[in-house]
C-alpha positions in Angstrom: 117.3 91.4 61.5 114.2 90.1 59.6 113.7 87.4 62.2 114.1 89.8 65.6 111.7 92.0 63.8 108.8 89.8 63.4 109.7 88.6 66.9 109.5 92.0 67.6 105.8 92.7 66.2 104.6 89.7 68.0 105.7 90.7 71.2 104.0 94.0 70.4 100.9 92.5 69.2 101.3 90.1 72.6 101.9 93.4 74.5 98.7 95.2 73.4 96.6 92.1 74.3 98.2 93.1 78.1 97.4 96.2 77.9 94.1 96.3 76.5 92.9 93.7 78.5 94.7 94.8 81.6 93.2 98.3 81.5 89.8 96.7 81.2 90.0 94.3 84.0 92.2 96.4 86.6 90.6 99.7 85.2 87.3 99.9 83.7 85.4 97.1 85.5 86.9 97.9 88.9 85.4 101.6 88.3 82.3 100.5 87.5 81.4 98.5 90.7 83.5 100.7 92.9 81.5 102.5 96.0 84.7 104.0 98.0 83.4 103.7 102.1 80.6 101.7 101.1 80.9 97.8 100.7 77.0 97.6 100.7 77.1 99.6 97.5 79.9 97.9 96.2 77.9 94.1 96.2 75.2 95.7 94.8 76.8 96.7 92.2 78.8 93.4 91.5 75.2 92.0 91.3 73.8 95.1 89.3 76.2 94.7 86.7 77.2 90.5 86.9 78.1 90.0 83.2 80.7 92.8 83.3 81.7 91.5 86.6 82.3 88.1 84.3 83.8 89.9 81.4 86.2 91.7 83.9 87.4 88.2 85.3 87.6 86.6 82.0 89.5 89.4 80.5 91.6 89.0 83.5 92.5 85.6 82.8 93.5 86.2 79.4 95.7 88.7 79.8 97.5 87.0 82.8 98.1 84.3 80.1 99.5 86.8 77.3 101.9 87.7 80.4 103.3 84.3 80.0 103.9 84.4 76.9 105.3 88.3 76.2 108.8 87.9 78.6 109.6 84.8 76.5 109.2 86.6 73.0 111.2 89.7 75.1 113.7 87.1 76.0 114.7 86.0 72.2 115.1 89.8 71.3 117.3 90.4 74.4 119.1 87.7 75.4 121.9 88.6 72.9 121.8 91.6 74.8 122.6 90.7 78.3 121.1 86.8 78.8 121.4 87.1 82.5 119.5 90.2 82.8 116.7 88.7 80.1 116.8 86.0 82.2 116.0 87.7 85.3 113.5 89.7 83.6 111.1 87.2 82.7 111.7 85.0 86.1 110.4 88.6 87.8 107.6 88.8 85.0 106.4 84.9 85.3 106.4 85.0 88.9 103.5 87.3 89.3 101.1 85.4 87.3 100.2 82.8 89.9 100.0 85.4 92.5 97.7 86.9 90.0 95.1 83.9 89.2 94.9 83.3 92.5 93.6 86.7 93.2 91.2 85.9 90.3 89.7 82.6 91.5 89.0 85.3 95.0 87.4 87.4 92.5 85.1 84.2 91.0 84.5 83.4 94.5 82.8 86.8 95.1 80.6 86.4 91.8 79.7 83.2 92.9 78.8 84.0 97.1 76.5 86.9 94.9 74.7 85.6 92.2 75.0 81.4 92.2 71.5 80.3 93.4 73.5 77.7 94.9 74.9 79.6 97.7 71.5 81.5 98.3 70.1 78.3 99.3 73.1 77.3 101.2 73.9 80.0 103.3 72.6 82.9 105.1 72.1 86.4 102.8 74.2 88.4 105.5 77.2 85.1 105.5 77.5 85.1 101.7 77.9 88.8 101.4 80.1 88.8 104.0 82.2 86.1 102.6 81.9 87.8 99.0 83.2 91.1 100.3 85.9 89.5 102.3 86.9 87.5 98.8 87.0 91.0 97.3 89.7 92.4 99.7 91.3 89.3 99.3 91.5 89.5 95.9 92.8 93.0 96.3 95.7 91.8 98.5 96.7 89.5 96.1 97.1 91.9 93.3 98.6 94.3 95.6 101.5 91.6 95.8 101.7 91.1 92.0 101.9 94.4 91.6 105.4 93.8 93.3 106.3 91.8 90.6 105.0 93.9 87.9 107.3 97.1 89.1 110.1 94.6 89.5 110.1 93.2 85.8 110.3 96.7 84.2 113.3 97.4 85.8 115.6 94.8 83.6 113.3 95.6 80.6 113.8 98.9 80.8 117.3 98.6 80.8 117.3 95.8 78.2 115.5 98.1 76.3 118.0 100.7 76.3 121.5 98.9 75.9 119.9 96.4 73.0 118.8 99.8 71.1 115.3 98.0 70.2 113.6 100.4 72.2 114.4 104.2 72.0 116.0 105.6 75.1 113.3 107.3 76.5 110.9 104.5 76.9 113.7 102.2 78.6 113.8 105.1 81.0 110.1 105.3 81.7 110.4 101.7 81.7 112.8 101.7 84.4 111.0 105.1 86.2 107.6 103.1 86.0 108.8 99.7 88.0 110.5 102.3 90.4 107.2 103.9 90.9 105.7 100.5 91.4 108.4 99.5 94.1 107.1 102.8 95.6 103.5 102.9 95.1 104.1 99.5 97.2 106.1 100.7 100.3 104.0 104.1 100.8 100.8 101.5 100.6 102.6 99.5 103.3 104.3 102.0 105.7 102.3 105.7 104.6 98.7 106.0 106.7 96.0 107.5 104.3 97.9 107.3 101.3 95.6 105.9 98.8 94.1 109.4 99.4 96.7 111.7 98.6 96.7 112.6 95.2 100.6 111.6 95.3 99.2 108.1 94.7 97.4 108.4 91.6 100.3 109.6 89.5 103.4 107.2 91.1 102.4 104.6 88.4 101.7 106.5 85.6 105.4 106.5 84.4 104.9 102.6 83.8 101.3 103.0 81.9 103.3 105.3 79.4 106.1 103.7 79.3 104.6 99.8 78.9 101.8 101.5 75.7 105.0 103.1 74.5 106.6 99.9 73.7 103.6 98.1 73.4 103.0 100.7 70.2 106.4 100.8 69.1 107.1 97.3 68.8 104.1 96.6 67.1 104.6 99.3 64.4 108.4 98.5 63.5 109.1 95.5 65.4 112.8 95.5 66.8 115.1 98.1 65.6 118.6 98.6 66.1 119.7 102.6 67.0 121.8 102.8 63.7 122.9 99.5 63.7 124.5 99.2 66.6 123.6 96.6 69.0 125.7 96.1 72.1 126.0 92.3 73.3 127.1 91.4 76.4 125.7 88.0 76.6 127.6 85.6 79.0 128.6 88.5 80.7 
């Protein structure tokens, strides 16, 4: 029990890296540059403010690396659990990270059509902020297909979460509401006209951002800990 505890605060110590990271480069750097209806705006911006820009891609990379490694420490609690399921749960997790980084050398592309002196020389003004803007919605595709993954992953977690006891119920079940509201956020992206405007669309997620700080905060304050000392096992199930 010692042991899957401190495996436990590590993965919650990996966890808040994601998350604190995450929310800066999906969150507060996107919001900063951001000029819905107006891609002049937004360029400007990107130059305006170029060493958040950088900060927002570097923080980016890190945490797509602490995504690595935070479904392998979930895998040692859990595999006792269910291996097949903790299996499938970090192949869903790992997955998205090279979907990711790609979507990040799009977004290095952009900073560098922009601001590399390079570029100015070589190209047309009009061209290179074309090319930057188009590198932008590229990049925004891509995460749009991580984001796939990232719904997916919560799914077993949630559920690992829940039948290992190392997670209270509740969070395995925003967990497993949160990757659902991912899944959907996705198909109402794809199939629902206008509905990045409806106010539906800012709230589908939001079951996955309190469930993933949740158990980012309860891991790292008391590591793994069985419900009463029961632990169900099912591995090789």
């Amino acid at each position: 029990m010692t042991n899957e505890k401190s495996i436990g605060r590590w993965a919650g110590l990996v966890y808040l890296i994601v998350v604190v990271t995450g929310f800066f480069s999906l969150g507060y750097v996107p919001g900063k540059v951001a000029a819905p209806g107006n891609p002049q705006a937004m360029l400007d911006n990107v130059v305006a403010h170029e060493m958040l820009f950088r900060a927002g891609i570097a923080a980016f990379m890190v945490e797509q690396v602490a995504f690595l490694v935070l479904p392998l420490l979930l895998f040692r609690l859990f595999a006792a659990t269910h291996r097949g399921v903790a299996a499938a749960m970090v192949t869903l997790a790992v997955v998205s990270v090279p979907v990711a980084l790609v979507g990040a050398a799009h977004r290095l592309d952009a900073r560098l059509l922009l601001t590399d002196a390079d570029f100015a020389g070589a190209l047309p003004a009009d061209t290179a902020r074309a090319m930057a803007w188009l590198s932008l919605k590229t990049y925004g595709r891509d995460i749009f297909m991580a984001s796939l993954f990232w719904g997916l992953w919560l799914l077993p977690f949630g559920y690992l979460g829940m039948k290992s006891g190392f997670l209270p119920r509740a969070l395995g079940g925003l967990l497993m509401l949160g990757g659902a509201g991912y899944l959907l956020d996705v198909s109402c992206d794809l199939l629902l006209p206008g509905y990045a405007t409806m106010p539906f669309s800012n709230y589908v997620i939001l079951p996955a951002a309190l469930g993933e700080v949740g158990s980012c905060l309860r891991l790292l304050a008391v590591g793994a800990r069985v419900r009463g000392g029961h632990r169900q096992s099912t591995a090789g199930a």
